[in-house]
Backbone as a printed PyTorch tensor [residue, N CA C, xyz], in Angstrom:
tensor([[[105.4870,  77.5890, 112.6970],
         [104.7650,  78.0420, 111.5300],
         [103.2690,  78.0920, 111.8400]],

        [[102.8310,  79.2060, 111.0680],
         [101.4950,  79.4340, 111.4500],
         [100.4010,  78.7750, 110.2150]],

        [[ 99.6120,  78.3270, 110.2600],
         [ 98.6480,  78.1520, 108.9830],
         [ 97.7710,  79.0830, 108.7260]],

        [[ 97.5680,  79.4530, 107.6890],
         [ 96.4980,  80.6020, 106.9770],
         [ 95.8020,  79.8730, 105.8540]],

        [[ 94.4060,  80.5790, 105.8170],
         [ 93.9420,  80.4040, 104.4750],
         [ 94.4120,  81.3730, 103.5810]],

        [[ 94.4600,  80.8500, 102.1680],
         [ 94.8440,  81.8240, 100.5780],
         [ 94.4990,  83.2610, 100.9260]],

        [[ 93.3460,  83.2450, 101.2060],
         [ 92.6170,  84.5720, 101.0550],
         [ 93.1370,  85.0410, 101.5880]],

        [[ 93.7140,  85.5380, 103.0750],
         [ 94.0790,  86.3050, 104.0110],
         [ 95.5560,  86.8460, 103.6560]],

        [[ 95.9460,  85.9920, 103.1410],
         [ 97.4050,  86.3150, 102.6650],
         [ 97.9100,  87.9830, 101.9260]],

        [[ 98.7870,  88.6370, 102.1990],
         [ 98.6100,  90.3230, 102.6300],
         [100.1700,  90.6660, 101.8510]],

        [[100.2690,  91.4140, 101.4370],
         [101.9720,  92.1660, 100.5330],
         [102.4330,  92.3050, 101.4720]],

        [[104.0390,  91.8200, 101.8890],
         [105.2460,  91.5150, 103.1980],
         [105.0380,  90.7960, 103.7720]],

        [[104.1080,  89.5170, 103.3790],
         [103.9030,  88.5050, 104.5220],
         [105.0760,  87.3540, 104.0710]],

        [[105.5800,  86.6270, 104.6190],
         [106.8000,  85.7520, 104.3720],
         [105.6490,  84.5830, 104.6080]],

        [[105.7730,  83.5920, 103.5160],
         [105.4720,  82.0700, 103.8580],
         [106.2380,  80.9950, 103.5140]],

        [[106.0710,  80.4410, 103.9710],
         [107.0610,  78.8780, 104.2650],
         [106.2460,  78.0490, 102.9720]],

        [[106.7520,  77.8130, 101.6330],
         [106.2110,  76.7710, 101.0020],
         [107.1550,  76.0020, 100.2180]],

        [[107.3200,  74.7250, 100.6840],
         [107.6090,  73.7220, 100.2670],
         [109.3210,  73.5600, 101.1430]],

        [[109.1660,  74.3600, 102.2750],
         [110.5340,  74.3450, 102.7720],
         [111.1700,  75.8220, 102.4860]],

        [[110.9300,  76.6450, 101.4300],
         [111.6180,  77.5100, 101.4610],
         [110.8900,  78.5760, 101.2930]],

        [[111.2830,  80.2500, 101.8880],
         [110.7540,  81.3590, 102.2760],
         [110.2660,  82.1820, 101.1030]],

        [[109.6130,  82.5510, 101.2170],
         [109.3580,  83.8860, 100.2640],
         [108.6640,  84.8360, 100.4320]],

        [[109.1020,  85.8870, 100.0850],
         [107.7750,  87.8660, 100.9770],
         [106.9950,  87.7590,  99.7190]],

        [[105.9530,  87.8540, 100.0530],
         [104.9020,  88.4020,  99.1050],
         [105.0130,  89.8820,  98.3620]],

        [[105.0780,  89.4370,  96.9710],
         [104.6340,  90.7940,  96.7040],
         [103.7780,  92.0600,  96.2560]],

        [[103.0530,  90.5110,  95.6330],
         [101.4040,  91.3440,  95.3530],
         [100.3490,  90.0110,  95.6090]],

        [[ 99.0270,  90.3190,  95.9440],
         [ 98.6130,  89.2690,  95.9310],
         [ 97.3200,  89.5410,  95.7390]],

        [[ 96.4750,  88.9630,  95.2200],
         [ 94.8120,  89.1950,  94.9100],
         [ 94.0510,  87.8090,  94.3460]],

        [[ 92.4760,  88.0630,  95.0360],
         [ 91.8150,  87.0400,  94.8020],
         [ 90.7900,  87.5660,  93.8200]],

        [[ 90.7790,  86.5290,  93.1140],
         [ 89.5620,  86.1470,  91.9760],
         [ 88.3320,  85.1940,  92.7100]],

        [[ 87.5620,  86.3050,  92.3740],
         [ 85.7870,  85.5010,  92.3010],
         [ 85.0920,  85.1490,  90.9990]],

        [[ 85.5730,  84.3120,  90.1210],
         [ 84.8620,  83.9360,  88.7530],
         [ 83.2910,  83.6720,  88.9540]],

        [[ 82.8110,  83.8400,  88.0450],
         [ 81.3950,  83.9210,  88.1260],
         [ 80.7630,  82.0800,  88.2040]],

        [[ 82.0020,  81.2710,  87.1040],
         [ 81.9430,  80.2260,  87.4960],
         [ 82.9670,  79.6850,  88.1070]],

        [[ 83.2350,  78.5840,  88.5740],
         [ 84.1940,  77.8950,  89.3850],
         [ 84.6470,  78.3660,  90.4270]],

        [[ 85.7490,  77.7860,  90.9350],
         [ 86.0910,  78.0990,  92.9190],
         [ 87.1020,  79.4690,  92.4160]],

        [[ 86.4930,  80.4130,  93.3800],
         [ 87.5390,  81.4300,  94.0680],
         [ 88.8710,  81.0500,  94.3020]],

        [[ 90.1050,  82.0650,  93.8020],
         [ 91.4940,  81.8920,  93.9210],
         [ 92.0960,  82.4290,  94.3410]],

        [[ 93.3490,  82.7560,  94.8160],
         [ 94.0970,  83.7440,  95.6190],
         [ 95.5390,  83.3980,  94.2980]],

        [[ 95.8490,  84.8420,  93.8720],
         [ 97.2290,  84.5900,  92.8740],
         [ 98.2750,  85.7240,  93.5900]],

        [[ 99.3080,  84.9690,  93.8410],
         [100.3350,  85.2400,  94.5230],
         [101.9010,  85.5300,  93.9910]],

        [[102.1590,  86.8720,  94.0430],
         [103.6930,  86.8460,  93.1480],
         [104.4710,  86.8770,  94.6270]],

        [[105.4550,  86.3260,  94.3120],
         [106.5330,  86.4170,  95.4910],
         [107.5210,  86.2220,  95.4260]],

        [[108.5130,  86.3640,  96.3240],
         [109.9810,  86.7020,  95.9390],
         [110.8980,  85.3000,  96.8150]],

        [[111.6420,  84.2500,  96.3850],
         [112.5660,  83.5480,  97.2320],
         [113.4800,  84.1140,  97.8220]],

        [[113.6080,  84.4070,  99.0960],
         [114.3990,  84.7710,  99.7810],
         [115.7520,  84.2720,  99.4580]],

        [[116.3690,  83.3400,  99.4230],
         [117.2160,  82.6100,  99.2510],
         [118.1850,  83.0910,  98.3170]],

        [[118.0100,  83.3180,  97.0860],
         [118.4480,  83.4740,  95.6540],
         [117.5300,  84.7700,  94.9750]],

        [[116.3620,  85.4360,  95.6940],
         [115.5070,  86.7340,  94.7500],
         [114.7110,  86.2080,  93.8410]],

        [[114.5680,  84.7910,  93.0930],
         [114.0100,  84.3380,  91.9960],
         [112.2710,  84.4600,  92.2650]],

        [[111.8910,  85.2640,  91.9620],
         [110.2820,  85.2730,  91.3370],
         [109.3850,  84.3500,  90.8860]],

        [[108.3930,  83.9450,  91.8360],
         [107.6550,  82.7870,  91.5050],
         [106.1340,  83.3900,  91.6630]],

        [[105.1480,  82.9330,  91.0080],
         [103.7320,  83.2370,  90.6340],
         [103.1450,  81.8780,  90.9670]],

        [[102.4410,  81.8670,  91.9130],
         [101.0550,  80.9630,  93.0180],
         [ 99.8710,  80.8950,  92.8210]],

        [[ 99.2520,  80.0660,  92.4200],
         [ 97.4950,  80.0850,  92.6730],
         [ 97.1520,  78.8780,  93.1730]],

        [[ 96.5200,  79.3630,  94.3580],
         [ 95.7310,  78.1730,  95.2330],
         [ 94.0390,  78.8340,  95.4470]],

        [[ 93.6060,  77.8410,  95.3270],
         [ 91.6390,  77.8860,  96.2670],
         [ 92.1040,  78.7000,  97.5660]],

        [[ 90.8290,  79.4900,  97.1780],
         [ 91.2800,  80.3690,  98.7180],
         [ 90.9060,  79.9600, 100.1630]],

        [[ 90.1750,  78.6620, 100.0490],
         [ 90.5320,  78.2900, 101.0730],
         [ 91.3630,  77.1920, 101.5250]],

        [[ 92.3110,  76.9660, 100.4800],
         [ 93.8070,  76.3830, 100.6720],
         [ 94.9320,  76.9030, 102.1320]],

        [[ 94.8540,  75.9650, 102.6660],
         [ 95.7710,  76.3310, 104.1280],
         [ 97.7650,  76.3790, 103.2250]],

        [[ 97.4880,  77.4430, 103.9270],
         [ 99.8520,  77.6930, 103.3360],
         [100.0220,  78.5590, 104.4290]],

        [[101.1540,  77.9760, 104.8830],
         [101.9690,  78.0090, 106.3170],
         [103.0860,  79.7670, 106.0320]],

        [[102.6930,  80.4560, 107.3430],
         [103.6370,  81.7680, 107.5070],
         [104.0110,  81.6780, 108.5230]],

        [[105.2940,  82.1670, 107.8580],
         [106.6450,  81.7370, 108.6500],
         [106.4810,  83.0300, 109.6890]],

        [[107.3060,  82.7500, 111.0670],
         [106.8040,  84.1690, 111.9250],
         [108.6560,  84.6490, 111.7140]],

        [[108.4520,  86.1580, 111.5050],
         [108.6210,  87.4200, 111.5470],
         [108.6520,  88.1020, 112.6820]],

        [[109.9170,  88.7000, 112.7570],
         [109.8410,  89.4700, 113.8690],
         [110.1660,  90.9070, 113.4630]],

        [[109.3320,  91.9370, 113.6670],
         [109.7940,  93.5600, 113.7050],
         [110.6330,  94.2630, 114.6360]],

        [[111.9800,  94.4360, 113.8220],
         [112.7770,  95.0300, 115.3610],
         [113.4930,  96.3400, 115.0230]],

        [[113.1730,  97.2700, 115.8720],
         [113.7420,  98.7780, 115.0000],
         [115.5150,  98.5970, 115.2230]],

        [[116.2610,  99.1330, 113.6800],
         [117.1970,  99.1070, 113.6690],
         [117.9030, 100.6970, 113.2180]],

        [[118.9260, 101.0330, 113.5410],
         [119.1900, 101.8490, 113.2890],
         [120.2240, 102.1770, 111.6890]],

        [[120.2520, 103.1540, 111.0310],
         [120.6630, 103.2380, 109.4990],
         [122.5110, 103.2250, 109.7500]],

        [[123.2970, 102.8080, 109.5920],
         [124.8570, 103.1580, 109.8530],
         [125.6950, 103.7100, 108.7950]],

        [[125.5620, 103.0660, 107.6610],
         [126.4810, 103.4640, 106.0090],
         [126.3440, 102.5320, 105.4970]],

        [[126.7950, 102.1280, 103.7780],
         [126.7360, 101.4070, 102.5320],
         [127.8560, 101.3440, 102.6510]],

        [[128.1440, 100.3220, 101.9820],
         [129.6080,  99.9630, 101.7570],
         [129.1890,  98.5270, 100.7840]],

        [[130.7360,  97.9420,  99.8440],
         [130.4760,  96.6700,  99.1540],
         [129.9020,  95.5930,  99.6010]],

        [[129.9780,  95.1490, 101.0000],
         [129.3800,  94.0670, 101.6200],
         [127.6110,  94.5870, 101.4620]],

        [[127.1500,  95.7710, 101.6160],
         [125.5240,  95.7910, 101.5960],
         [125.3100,  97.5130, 102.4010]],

        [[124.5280,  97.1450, 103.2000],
         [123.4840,  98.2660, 103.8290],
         [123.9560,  97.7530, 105.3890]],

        [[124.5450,  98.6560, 106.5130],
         [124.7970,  97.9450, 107.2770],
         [123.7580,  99.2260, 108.3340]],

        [[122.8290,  97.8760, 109.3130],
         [121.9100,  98.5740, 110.8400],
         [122.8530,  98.0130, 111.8380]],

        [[121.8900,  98.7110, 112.5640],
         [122.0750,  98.1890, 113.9530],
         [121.5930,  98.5590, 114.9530]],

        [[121.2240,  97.4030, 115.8090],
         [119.7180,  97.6250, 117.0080],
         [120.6600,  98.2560, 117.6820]],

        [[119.6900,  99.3040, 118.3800],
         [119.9960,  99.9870, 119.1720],
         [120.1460,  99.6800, 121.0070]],

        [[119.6190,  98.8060, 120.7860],
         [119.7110,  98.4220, 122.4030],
         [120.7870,  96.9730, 122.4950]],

        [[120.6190,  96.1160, 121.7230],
         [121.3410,  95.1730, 121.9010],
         [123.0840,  95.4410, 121.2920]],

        [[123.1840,  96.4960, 120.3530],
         [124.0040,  96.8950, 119.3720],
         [124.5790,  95.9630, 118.5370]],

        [[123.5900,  95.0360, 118.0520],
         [124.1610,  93.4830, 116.9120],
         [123.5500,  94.7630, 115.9960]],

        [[124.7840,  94.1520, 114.7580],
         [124.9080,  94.6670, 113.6840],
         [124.3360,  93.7610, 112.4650]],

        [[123.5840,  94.1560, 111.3930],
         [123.0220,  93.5980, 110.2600],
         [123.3460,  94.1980, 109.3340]],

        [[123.7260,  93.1390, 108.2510],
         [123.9820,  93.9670, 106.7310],
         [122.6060,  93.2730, 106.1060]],

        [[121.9490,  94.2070, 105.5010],
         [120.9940,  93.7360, 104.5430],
         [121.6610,  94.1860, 102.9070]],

        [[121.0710,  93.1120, 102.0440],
         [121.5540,  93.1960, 100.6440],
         [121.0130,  94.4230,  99.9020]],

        [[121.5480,  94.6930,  98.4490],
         [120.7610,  95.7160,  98.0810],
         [119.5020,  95.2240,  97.1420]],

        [[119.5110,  94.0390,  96.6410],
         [118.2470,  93.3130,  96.6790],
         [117.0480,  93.3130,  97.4460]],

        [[117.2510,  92.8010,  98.5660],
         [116.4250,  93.4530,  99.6890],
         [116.1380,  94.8690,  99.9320]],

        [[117.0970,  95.6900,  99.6390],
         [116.2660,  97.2920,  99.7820],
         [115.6990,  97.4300,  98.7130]],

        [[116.1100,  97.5320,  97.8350],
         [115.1870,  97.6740,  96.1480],
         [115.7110,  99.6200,  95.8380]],

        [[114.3530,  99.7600,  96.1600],
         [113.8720, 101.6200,  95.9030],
         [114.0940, 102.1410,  96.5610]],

        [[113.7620, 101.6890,  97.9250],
         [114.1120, 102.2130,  99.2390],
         [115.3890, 102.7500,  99.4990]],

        [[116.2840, 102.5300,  99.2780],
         [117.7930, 103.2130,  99.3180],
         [117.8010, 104.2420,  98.9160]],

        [[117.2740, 105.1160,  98.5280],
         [117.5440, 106.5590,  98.1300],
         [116.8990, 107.0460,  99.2900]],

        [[116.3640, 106.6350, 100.3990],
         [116.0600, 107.8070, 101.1820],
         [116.6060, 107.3240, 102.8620]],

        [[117.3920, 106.5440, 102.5950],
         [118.1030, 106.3600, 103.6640],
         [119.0420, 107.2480, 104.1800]],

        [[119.2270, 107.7040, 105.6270],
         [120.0820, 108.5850, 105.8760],
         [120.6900, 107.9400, 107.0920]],

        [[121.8470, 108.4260, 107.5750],
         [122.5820, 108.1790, 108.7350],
         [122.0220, 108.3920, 109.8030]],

        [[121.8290, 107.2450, 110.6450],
         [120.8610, 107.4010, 112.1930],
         [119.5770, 107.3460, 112.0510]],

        [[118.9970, 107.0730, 110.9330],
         [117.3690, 106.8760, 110.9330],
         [117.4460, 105.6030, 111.0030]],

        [[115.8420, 105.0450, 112.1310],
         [115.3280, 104.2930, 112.8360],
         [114.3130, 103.8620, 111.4810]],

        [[115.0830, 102.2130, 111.2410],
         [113.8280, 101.5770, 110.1730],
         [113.5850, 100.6750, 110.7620]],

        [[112.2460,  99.8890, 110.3740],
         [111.9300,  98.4560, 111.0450],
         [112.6780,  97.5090, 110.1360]],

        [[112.7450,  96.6810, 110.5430],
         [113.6070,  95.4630, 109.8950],
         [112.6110,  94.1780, 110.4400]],

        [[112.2090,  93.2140, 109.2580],
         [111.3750,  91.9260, 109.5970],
         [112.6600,  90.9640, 109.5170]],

        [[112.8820,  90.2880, 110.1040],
         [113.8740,  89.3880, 110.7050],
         [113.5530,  88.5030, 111.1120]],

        [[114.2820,  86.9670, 110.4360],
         [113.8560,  85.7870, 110.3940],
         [114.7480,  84.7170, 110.4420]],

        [[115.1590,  84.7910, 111.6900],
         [116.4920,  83.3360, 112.0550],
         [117.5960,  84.3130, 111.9960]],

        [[117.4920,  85.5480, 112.4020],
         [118.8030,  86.0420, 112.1190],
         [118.9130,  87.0280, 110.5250]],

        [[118.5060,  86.7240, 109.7020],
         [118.2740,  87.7210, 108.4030],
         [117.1250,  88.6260, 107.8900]],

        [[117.8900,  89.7560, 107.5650],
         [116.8360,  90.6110, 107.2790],
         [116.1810,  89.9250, 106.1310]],

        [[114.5270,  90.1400, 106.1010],
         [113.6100,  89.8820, 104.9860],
         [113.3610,  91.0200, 104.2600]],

        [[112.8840,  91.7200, 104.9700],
         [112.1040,  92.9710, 104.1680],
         [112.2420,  94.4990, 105.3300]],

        [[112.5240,  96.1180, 105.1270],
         [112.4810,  96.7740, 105.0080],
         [111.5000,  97.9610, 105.4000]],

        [[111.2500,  98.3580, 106.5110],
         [109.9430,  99.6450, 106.7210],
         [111.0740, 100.9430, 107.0380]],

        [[110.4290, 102.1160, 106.0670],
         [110.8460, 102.9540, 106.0050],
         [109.7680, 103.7320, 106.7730]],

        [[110.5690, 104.9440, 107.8040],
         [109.8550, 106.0280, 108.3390],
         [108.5130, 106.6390, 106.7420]],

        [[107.6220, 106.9400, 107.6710],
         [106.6630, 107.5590, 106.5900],
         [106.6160, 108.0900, 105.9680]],

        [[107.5940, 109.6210, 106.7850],
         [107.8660, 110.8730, 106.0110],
         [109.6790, 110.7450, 106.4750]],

        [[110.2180, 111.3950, 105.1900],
         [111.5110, 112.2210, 105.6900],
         [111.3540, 113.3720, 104.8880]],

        [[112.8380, 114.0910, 105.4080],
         [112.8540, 115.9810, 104.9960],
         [114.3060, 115.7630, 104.4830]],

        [[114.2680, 116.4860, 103.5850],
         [115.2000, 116.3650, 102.1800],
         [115.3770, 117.6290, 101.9740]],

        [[116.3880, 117.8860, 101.2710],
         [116.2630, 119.3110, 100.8010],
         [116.2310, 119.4250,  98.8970]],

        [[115.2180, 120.3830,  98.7950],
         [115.1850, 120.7530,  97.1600],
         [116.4960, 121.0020,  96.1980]],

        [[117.2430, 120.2370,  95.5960],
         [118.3970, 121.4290,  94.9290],
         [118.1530, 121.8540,  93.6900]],

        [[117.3450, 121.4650,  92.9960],
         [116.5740, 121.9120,  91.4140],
         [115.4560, 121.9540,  91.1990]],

        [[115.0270, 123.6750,  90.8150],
         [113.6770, 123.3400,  90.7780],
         [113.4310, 124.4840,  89.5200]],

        [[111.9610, 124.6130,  88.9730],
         [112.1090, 125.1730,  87.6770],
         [111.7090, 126.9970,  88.8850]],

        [[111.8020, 128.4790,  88.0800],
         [111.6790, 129.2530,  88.4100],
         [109.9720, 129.2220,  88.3200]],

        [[109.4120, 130.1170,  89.2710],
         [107.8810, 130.3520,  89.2420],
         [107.3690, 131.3170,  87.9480]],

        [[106.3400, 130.7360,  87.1210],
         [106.0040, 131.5900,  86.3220],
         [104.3100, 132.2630,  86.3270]],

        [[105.0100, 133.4800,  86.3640],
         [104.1660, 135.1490,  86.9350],
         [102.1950, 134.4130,  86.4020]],

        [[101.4700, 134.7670,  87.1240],
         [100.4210, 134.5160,  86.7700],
         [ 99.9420, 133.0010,  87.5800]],

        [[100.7590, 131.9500,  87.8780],
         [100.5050, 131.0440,  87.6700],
         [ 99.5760, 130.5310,  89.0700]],

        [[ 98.3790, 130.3870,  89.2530],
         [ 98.0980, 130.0650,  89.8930],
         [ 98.2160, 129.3270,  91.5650]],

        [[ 98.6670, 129.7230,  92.6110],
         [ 99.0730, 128.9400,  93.5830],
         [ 98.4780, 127.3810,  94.3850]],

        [[ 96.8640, 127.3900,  94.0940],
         [ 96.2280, 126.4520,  94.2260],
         [ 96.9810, 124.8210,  93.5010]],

        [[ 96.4030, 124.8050,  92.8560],
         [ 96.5700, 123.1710,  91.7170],
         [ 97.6020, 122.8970,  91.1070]],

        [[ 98.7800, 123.9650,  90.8450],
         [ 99.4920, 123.8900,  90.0950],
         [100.7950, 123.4510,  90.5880]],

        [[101.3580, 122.3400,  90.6000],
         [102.5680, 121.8730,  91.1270],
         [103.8310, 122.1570,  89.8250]],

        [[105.0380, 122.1850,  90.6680],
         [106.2120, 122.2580,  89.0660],
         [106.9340, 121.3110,  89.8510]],

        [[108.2620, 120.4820,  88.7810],
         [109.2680, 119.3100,  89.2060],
         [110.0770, 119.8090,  89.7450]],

        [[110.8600, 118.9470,  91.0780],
         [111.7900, 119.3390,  91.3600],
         [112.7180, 118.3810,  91.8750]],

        [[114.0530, 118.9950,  91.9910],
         [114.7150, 117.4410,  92.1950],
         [115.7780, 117.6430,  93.4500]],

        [[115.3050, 116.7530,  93.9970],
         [115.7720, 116.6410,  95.8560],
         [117.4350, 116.0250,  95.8480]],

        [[117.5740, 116.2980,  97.1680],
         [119.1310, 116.2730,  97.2330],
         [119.4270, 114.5530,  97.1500]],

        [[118.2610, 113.6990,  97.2420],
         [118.7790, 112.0040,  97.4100],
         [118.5810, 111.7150,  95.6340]],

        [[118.5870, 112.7630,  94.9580],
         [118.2560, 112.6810,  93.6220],
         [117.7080, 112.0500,  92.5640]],

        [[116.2230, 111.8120,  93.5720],
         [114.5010, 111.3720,  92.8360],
         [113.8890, 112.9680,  92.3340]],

        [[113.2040, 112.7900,  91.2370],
         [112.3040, 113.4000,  91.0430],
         [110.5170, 113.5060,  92.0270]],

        [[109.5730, 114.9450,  92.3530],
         [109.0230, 115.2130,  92.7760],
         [108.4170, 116.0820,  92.1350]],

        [[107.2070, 116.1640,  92.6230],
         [106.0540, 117.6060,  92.0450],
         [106.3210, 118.6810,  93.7540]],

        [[106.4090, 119.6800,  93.4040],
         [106.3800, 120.5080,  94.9210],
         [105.3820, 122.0400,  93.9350]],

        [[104.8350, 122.4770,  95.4000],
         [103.9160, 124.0410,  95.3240],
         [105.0420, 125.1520,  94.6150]],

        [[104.2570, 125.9520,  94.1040],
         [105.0610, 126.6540,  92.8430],
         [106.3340, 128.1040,  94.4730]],

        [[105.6220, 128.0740,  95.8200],
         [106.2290, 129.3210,  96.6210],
         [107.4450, 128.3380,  96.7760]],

        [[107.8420, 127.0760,  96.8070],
         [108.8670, 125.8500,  97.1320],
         [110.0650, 125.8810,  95.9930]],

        [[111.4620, 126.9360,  96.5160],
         [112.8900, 127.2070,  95.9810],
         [113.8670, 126.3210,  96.0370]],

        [[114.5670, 125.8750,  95.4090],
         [115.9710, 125.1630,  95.9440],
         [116.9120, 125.7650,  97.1520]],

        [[116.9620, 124.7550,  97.6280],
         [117.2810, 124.6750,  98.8100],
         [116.4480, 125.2560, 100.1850]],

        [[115.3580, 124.9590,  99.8910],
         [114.4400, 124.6250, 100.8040],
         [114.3590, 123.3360, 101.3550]],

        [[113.8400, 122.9220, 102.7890],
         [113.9060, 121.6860, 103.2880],
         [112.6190, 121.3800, 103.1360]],

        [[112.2720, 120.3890, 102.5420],
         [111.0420, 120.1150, 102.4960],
         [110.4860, 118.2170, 103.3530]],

        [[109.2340, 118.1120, 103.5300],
         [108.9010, 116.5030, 103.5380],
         [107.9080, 115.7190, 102.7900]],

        [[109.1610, 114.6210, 102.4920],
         [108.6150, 113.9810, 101.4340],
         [108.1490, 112.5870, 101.9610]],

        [[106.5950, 112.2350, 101.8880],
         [106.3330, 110.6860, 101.7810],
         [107.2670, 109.5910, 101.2530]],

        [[107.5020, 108.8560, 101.4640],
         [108.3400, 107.7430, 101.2760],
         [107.0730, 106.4390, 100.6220]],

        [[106.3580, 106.6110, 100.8460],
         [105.2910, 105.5580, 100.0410],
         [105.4670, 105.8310,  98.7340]],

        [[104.8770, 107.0370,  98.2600],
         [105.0540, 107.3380,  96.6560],
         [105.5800, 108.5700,  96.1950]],

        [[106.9950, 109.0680,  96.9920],
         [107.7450, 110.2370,  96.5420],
         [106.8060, 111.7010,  96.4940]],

        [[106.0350, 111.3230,  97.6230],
         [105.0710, 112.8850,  97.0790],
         [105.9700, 113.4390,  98.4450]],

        [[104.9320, 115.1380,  97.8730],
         [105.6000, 116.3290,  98.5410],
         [104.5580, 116.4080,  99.5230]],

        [[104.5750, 116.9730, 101.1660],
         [103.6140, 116.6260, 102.3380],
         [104.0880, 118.2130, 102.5660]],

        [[104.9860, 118.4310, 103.1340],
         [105.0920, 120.0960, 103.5030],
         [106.2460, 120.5510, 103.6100]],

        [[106.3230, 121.8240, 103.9970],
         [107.7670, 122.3140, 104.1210],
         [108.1780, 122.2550, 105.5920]],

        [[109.4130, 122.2340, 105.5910],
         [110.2840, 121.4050, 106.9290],
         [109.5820, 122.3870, 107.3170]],

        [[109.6610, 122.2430, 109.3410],
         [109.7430, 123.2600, 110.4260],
         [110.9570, 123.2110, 110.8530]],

        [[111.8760, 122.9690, 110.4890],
         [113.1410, 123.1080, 111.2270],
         [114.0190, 124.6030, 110.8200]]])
């Protein structure tokens, strides 16, 4: 285990407190005009998912647990979970669907995610930046309408909603950010 001060503490960092794990999930410090600076911490128990809320002095030492990043490959869903698997060693991991959260809608067969891994269990989840999806609903273009600024909804084949450019038809392949469901460009494939 590593020691850190409050402050430094970052969203996906896993720390060790009081014996048991938890990923960060948001975290921010307060500078009050009076009294000591704080670091407030929401985070998730690994163990059971239960949600706990932290405030320590930010320069309070709390121990992070080390993490390892290891690319895994996407295989299929099934009742047991989400099942990877490294590609070089070929050990297989099921991660829960707790652990994916949101992220599961843009998972596809054979895509390369990072996986943070800790004694053997997945923690937390990195999705490629961009993937390419294809459009299957989208509204028709209406005459006049500007091509610049004007985005219309459309709804992709992993079936999230999106804003896409008004020349962008169903069944077009398009790529979509995976941070916040935006539209980046149209496939080259």
């Amino acid at each position: 285990m590593v020691k850190i001060i409050a402050s430094s503490v970052r969203k996906g960092n896993v720390l060790d407190v009081d014996g048991k794990l938890y990923v960060v999930l948001t975290a921010q410090n307060f500078h009050p005009g009076k009294g000591t600076p704080v670091t407030q911490v929401d985070m998730r128990r690994i163990v059971d998912g239960v949600k706990v809320s932290e405030r320590w002095r930010t320069t309070e030492q709390v121990e992070r647990a080390f993490v390892e990043d290891v690319n895994f490959q996407y295989l299929y869903e099934d009742g047991e979970g989400f099942h990877f698997m490294n590609p070089e060693s070929y050990d297989q991991v099921v991660v829960s669907e707790e652990t994916m959260g949101d992220q599961k809608a843009y998972l596809q067969e054979g895509m390369t995610c990072i996986l943070s891994m800790h004694e053997g269990v997945a923690l937390a989840l990195q999705l490629p930046r961009h993937v390419t999806l294809e459009i299957v609903e989208t509204e028709p273009v209406v005459k006049g309408q500007t091509a610049s600024s004007s985005y219309k909804p459309a709804i992709l084949s992993n079936g999230l909603r999106t804003l896409v450019p008004p020349h962008i038809d169903a069944g077009t392949r398009v790529v979509i950010a995976t941070e916040d469901n935006s539209y980046v460009e149209r496939a080259k494939d």
